[in-house]
C-alpha positions in Angstrom: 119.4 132.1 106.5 121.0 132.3 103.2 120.5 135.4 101.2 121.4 135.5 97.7 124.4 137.8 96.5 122.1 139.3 94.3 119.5 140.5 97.3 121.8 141.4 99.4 122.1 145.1 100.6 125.4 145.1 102.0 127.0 142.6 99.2 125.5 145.1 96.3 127.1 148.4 97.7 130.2 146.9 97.8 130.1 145.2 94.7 131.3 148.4 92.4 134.0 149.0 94.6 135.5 145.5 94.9 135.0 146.1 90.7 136.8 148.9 90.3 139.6 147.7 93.0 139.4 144.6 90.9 140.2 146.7 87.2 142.9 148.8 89.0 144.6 145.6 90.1 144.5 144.5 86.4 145.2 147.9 85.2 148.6 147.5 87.5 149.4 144.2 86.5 149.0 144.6 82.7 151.3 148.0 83.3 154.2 145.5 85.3 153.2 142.7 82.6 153.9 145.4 79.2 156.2 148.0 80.9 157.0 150.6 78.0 160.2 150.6 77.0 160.8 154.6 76.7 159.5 154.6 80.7 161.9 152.4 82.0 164.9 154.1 79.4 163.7 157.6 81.5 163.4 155.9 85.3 167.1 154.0 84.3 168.3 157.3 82.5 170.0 154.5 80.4 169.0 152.2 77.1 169.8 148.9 76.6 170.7 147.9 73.0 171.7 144.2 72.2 174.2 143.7 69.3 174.9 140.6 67.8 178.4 139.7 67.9 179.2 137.9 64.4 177.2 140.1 62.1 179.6 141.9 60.0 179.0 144.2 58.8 175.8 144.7 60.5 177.3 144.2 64.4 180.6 142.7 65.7 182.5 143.1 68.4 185.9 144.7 67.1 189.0 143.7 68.3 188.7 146.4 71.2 186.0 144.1 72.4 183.3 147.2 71.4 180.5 146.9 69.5 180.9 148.2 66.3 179.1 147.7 62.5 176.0 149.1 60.2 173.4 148.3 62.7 175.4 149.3 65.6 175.7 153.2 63.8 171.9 153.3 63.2 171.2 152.3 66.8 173.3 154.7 68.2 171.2 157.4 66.3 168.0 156.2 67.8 169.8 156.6 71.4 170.4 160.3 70.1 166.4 160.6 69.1 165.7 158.8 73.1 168.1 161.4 74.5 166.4 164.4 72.8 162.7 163.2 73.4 163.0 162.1 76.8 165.3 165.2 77.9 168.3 162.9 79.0 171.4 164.8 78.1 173.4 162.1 80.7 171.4 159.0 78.6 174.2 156.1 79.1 173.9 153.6 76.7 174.6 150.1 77.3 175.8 147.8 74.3 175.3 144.0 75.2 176.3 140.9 73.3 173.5 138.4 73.0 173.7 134.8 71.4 172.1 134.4 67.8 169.8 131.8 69.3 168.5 133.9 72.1 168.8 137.3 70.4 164.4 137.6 70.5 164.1 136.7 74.0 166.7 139.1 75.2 164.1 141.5 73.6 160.8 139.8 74.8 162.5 139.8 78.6 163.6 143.2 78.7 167.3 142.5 79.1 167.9 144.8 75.6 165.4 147.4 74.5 166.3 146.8 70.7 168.7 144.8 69.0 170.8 145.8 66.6 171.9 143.2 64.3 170.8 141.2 60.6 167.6 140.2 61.3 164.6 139.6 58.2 161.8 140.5 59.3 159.2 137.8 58.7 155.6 137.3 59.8 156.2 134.4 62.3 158.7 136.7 63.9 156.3 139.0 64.4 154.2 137.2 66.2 156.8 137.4 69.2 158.7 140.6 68.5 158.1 143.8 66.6 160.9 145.7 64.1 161.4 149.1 62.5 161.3 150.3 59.1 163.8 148.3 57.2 167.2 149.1 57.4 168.6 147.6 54.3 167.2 145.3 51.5 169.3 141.4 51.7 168.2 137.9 51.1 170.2 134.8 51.1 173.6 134.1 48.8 175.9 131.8 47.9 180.0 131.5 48.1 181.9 128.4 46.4 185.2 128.0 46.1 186.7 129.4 42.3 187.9 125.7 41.8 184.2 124.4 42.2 182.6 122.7 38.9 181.4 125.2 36.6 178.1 122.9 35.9 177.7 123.5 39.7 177.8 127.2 39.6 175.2 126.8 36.5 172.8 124.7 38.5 173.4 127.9 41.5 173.0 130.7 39.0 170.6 129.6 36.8 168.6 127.3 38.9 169.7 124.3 36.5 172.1 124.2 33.9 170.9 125.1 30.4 168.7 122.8 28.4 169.0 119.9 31.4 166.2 119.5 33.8 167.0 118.2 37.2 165.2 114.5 36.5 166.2 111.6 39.5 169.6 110.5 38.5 170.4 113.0 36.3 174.1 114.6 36.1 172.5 118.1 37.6 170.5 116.0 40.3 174.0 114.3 41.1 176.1 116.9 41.3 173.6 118.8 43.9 173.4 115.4 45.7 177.3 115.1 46.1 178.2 118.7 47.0 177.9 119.5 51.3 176.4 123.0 51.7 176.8 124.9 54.8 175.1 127.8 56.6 174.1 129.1 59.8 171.2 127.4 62.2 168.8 129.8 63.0 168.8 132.1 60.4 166.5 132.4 57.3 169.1 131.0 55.1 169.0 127.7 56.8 165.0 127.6 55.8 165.2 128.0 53.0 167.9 125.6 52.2 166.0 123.0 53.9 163.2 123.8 52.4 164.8 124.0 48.7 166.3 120.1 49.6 163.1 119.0 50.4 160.8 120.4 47.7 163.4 118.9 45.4 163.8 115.4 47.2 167.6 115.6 47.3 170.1 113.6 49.6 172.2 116.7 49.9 174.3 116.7 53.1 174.0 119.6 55.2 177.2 120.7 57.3 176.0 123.5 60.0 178.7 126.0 61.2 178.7 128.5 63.7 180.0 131.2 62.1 180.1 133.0 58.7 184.2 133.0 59.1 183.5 129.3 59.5 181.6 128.7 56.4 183.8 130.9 54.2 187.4 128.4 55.6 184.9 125.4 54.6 184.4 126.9 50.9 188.3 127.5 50.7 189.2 124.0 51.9 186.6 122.7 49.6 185.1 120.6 52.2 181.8 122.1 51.6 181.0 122.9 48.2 178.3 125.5 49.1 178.0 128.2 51.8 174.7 130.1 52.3 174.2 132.8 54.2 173.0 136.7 53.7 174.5 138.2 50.8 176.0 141.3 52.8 177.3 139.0 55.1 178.8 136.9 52.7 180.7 139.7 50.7 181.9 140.9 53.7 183.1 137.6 55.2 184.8 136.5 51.8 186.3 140.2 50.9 188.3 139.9 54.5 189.3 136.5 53.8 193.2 136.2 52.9 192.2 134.0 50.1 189.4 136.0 48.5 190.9 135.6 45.5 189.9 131.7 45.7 186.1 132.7 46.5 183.6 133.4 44.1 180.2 135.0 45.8 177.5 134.2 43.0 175.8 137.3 42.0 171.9 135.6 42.5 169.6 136.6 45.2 167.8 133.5 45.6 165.2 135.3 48.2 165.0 139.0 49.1 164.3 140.0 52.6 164.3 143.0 54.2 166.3 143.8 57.6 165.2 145.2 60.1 165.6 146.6 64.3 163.9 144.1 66.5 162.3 145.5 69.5 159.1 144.6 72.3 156.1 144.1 71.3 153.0 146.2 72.0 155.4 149.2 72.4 154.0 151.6 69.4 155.7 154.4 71.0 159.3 153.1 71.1 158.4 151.9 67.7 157.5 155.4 66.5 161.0 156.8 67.9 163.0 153.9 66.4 161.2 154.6 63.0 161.8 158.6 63.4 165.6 158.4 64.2 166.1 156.0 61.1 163.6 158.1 58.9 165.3 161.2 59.6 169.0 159.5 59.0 167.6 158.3 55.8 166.6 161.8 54.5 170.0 163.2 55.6 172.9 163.9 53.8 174.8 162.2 56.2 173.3 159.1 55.3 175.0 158.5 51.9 178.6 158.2 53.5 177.7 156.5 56.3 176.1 153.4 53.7 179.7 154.1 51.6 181.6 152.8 54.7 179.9 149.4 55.2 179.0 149.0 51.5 180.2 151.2 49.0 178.4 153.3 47.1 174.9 153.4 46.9 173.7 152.6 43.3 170.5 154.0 42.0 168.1 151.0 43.5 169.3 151.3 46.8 169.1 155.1 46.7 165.6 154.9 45.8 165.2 151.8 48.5 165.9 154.4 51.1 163.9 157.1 49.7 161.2 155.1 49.8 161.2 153.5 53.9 161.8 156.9 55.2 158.5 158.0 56.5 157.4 161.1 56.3 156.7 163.3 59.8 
């Protein structure tokens, strides 16, 4: 005789506890599935923080093969906050080098607990990895060479030279359309140069590099006209150049975008100890040379940048 599951005795006592076995094997599988960061830093008694390698002069590796930069310095103060809040005296930390195409996966799969490099934070990022407060205030820039054609560097710094609109087959239209321009895949300089060449309808040519150093021998050998990158990245790849004197970085910010620490996630409290660390660094006096070394002194809009991002406890 068939007795429905609802009638039956013996089925209907067990029912709550099969629930309740069932929600504790979610509960444990959700807890594998979003393992918080600051548990595993105290089970490993060490924290794992990525660096991108060709950053300067956010992260590099330095000729020691150690990582080393602006990001690198402001990471190592959140290891300090980890090491006081958790109690870990002995915390090691761990610096690992991770590709600029699989720097957000490194942080999704848990090999790095936060990277440390140039990244904008943007909305679609976000829908795969969170960041901390900014950590500096960039956008995207320009380097040509100092022998480029002044109605070039018009059209860059101006949008279009004066009194002449960009109309199809005009000399500002041709000279954009015969100039290569390089940057870096996979950063936000890259969209918006594509996007710029589209919304304009131009049959620019578009030579990729792999590295900023890369882009700034281009300019020099003139055999791309037009380098785009982040502006702190720029300034600091042209000022080490040999030839900087044959380099021009263009004082426009054609987008502004702030930086910041990308990390897991889902993980408010490692995000509330990233954000302390840098808060507390920000309101310190210690802060104002550390900026100096990577990028000389602060003027009164970055002063008031930083004022502003540090939270208050």
């Amino acid at each position: 005789m068939q007795v429905p599951i609802g009638k039956s005795p013996l089925l209907s006592a067990r029912l709550p506890t099969i629930g309740v076995m069932a929600g504790l094997a979610g509960f444990s599988l959700w807890t594998a599935a979003e393992a918080q960061t600051l548990d595993r830093i105290r089970a490993a008694s060490a924290i794992k923080l990525g660096y991108e390698v060709d950053a300067r002069p956010f992260s590099f590796k330095n000729e020691s093969g150690t990582a080393e930069g602006y990001a690198v310095g402001l990471c190592t103060k959140v290891a300090d906050q980890v090491k006081s809040e958790l109690g870990l005296p002995k915390l090691t930390v761990e610096w690992v080098p991770v590709e600029l195409d699989q720097r957000f996966q490194a942080v999704n799969d848990g090999s790095i607990d936060l990277l440390c490099g140039a990244d904008t934070v943007t909305l679609a990022r976000r829908k795969d990895v969170s960041f901390s407060v900014s950590i500096f205030p960039s956008g995207t820039g320009a380097v040509v060479n100092s022998n480029s054609p002044l109605a070039l560097r018009d059209i860059l710094e101006h949008g279009q030279p004066p009194d002449r609109p960009i109309w199809r087959g005009s000399p500002a239209r041709t000279l954009l359309e015969q100039a290569a321009f390089s940057v870096v895949p996979g950063t936000m300089s890259e969209n918006w140069l594509k996007e710029r060449i589209s919304n304009f309808q131009l049959a620019s040519t578009v030579v990729p590099v792999k590295t900023y150093d890369e882009g700034i021998k281009r300019a020099l050998s003139s055999s791309t006209a037009v380098f785009f990158g982040e502006l702190p990245l720029l300034l600091d790849a042209a000022g080490r150049s040999e030839a900087s004197g044959r380099l021009i970085v263009l004082s426009r910010h054609f987008t502004y975008e702030p930086l910041g620490l990308a990390l897991a996630r889902t993980d408010e409290d490692f995000r509330l100890t990233v954000d302390r660390a840098l808060s507390a660094f920000y309101r310190s006096e210690d802060f104002r040379s550390f900026f100096t070394e990577w990028f000389g002194q602060p003027d009164d809009e970055i002063v008031t940048f930083f004022r502003q991002t540090a939270l208050p406890e």
